[in-house]
C-alpha positions in Angstrom: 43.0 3.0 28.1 43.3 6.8 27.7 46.8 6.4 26.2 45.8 3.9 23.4 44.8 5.9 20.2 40.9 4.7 19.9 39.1 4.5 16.4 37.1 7.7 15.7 33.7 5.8 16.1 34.6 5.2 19.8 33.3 7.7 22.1 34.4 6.6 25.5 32.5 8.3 28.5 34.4 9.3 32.0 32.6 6.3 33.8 34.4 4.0 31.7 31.7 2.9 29.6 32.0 3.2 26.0 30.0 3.9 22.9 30.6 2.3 19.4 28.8 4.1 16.4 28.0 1.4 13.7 26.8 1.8 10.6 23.8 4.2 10.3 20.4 2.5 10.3 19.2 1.3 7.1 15.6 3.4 4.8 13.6 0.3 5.2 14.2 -0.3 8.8 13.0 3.2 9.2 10.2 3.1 6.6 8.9 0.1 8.8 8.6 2.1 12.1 6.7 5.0 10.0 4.3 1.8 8.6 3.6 -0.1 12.2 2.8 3.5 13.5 0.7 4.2 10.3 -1.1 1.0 10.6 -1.8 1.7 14.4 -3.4 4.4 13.7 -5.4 3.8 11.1 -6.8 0.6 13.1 -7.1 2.3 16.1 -9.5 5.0 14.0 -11.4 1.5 12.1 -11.6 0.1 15.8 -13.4 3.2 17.7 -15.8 3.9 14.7 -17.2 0.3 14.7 -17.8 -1.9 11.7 -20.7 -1.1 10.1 -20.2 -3.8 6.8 -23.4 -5.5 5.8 -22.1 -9.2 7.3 -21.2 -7.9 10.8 -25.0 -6.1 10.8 -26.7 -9.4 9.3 -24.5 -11.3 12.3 -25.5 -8.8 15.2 -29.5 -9.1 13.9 -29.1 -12.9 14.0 -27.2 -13.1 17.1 -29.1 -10.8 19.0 -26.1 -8.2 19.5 
């Protein structure tokens, strides 16, 4: 395959294998990684400082928690 002209977005690698470039990955596909990671954080923080609203309290009194 070394004698056929390949497109420039081929990148072919000595073990035969060969890697296509596509199209480069969209803003919102990215700005959703940076969100899930933001979001994990920001729960993890909510989750380790415990809920303190005035429901969960008035449920822990009642049930005994």
């Amino acid at each position: 395959m070394s004698d056929e002209k390949q497109p420039p977005d081929l990148t072919e690698y000595p073990s035969g294998l060969t890697e296509h470039h596509g199209p480069p990955i969209p803003l919102f596909l990215k700005l959703t990684y940076v969100g899930f990671v933001l979001f994990a954080i920001i729960y993890l923080i909510l989750y380790f400082s415990g809920d303190g609203s005035p429901l969960v309290e008035q449920f822990n009194k009642l049930s005994g928690h």
